[in-house]
N, C-alpha and C positions, 0 to 999 in steps of 0.2 A: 460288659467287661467289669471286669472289680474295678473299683475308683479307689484314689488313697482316701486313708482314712482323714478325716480333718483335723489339725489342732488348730488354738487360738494361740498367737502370738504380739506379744504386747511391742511397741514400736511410734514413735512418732506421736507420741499422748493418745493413741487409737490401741484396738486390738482386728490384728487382721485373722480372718480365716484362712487357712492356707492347706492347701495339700502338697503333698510332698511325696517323693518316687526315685527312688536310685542313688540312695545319699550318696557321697564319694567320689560322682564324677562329676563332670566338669559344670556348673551351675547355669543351666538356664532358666528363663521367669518366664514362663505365657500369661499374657495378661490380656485378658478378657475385654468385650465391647460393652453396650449397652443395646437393647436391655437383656443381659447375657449372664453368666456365671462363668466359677473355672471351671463347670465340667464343659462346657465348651471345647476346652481341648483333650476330652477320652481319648478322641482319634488319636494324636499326636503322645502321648506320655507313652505308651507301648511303646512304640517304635522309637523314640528319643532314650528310656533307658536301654534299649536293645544297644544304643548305640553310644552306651557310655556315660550320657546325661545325668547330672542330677537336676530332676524337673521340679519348680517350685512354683506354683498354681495358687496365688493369692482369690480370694476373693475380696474386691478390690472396697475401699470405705466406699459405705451406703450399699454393699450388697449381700445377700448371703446372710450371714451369723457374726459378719463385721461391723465395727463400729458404725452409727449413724447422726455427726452431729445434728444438731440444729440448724447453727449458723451457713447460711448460703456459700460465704466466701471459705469457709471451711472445705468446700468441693474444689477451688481454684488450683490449677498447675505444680504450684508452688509444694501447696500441701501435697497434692496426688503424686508428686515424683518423689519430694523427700519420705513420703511411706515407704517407696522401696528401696533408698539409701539407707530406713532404718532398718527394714526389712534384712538387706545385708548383711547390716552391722550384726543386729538379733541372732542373725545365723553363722556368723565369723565368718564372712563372705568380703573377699575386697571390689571381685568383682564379676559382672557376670553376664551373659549372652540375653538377649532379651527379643519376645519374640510380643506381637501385637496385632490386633485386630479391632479395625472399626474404633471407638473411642480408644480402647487397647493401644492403639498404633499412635494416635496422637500423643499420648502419653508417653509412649516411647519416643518418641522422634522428640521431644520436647526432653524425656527425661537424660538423653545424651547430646542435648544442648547445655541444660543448666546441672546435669553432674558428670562432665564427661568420663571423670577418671572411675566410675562406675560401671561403664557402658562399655563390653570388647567387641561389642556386635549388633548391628539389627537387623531383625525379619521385620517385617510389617507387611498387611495384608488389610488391600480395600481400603484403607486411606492414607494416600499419598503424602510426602514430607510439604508442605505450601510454607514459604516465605510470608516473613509478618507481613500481616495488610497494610495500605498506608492509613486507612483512616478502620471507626468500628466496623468489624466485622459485619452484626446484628444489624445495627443499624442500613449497611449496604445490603445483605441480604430480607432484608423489610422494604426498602426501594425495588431492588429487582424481583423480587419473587412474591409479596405481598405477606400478609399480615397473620394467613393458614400455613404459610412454610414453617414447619412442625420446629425450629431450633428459635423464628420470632416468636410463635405463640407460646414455645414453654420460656421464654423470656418475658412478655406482653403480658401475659394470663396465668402468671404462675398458680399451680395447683390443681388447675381445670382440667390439665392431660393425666396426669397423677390418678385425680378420683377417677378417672373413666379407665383407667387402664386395670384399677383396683377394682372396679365395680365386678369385673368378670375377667380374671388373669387367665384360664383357659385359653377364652374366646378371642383375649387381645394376642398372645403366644402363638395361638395355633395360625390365625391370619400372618402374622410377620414373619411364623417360620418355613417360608414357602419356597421351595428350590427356584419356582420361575416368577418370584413376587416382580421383578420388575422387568419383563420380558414380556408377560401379557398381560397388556391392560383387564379390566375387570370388575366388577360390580364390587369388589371389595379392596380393588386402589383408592387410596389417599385423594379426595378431592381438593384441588388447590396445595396438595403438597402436606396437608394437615394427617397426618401420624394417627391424631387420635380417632378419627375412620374406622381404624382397626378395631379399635374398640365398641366398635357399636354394631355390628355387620356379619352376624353368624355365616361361614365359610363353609362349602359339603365339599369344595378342592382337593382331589387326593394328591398333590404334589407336597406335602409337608417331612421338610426333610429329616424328620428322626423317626422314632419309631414310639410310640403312644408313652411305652415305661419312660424313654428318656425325657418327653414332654412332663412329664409326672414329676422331674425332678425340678425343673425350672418353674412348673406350676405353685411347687409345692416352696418353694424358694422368696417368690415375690409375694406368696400369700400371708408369708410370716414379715417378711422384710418391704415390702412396699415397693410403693414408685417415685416417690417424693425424691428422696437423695438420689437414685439414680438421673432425673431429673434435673436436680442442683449444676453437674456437671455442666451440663447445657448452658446453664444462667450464668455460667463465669465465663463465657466467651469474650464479652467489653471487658471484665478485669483481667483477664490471662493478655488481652491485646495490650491490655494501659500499661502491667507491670513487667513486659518485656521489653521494653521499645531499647533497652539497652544492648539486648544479650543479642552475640554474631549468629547470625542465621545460616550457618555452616554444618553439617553434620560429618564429621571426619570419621566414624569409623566404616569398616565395610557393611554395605549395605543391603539386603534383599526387598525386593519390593515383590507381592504378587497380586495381580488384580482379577476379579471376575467380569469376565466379558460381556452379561449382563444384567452388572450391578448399576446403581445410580448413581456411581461415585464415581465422577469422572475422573480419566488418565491424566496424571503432571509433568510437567517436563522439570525433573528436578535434578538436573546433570549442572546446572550450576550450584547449587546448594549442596549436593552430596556427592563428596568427593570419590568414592570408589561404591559402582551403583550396582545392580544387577537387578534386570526385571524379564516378571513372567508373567504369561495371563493363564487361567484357565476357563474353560466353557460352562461356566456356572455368574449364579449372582450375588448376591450380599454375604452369604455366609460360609467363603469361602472354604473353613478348613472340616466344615460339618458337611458338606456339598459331595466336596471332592477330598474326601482323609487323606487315599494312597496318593495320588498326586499331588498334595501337597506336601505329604510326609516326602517322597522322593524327591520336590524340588528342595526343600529344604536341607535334608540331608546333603542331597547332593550338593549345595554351596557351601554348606557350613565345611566339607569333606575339603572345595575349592580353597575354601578361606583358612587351612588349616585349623580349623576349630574341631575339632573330630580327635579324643583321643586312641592313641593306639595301643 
């Protein structure tokens, strides 16, 4: 497919990369996982400007052609949602639908916590809305899962998952992006839950779910932009827990959730936290909207249709 073109747009003392598709109608943000980019969502912009959208496809700080501080807490919540409150403002936007995957989705679910009157909607996919923890996050999931659970070690070990992902971006890509990565075990799963596995484990598995060119673009992505800041994200889990402990853990607008059936991210029951919910599953794993396009592009439309968000 033709991709939009990119501009840089300056915002929140950052410059974001952003594409952009169907100026004029109604704004939605797809915003991207780890370790991902906006072309992540090709599938999705066709058929969202068919349907009236104007689709705005940041690529998110630390990735792509966008900015990449230094600073660790520079990656923290705070920072990552007011980029798209400025993102908005940049584009005279008051407000706007926002759709999320994988850290994607965190980000949303959080960024219509702490900006609501920005937020007329959320999709999110693959990871669930979860009420604050009571105590660190990290720190419990280093008790239960031990010390290779790939979110302790890029916390524990900062940088060691980074060089090894950098050492050979092909080889760490082609392994992750696998339609049945978590459905059949394998000489090239994750031992003890450690991520960077991937990195080291040449794959002959023909289940990789793009097709070579489009690998080419993510390749070609991380090769220039790294892994370091993408990485960062992960390290502000204790500060995103420390610096919310005020904010209500409610999500009031309408909500989509869609999950893949077998991905690693387990199902929430998040009917008390979000008040008007809808959820779906599809027979696929982590990466949902790449997995399966058309049925997602149809679940979504069809809510957004539900939710009167759909212009006519």
């Amino acid at each position: 497919m033709d991709f939009p073109e990119p501009e840089i747009i300056a915002c929140n003392d950052i410059d974001l990369e952003v594409f952009q598709a169907g100026q004029g109608g109604t704004p939605i943000v797809l915003c991207h996982g780890w370790p991902e980019h906006a072309y992540s969502w090709r599938h999705q912009i066709p058929a969202l400007v068919d349907a009236g959208y104007h689709c705005i496809v940041p690529n998110q700080r630390g990735y792509g052609a966008s900015s990449k501080p230094e600073q660790v807490d520079a990656y923290d919540i705070h920072h990552l949602t007011d980029d798209h409150s400025a993102l908005l403002d940049a584009l005279g936007i008051d407000q706007a639908i926002y759709v999320g995957h994988d850290w994607g989705a965190i980000l949303v679910w959080n960024h219509a916590l702490l900006n609501p009157e920005r937020v007329r909607a959320v999709a999110n996919l693959s990871v669930p809305f979860r009420v604050r923890e009571a105590a660190d996050p990290v720190a419990f999931w280093e008790k239960m899962l031990g010390s290779d659970f790939y979110i302790v070690h890029f916390n524990r070990q900062p940088g060691i998952a980074a060089a090894a992902f950098e050492h050979n971006p092909r080889r760490f890509l082609r392994n992750m992006y696998r339609t049945r990565q978590w459905l059949e075990p394998g000489e090239t799963e994750p031992a003890g839950g450690s991520i960077v596995r991937y990195a080291e484990v040449d794959s002959d598995r023909g289940d990789l779910l793009m097709s070579e060119e489009d690998l080419d673009v993510f390749v070609a992505a991380f090769k220039k932009s790294g892994f370091v800041a993408p990485c960062n994200w992960y390290r502000n889990f204790t500060r995103n827990w420390e610096t919310t402990a005020e904010v209500e853990q409610r999500v009031t607008q309408p909500a989509l959730m869609i999950y893949g059936q077998y991905d690693m991210v387990p199902p929430s029951d998040m009917t008390p936290y979000v008040a008007d919910l809808e959820v779906a599953t599809l027979a696929c794993g982590h990466w949902i909207q790449q997995e399966k396009p058309e049925e997602t592009n149809e679940i979504l439309l069809a809510w957004l249709d539900r939710k009167g968000l759909i212009r006519r």
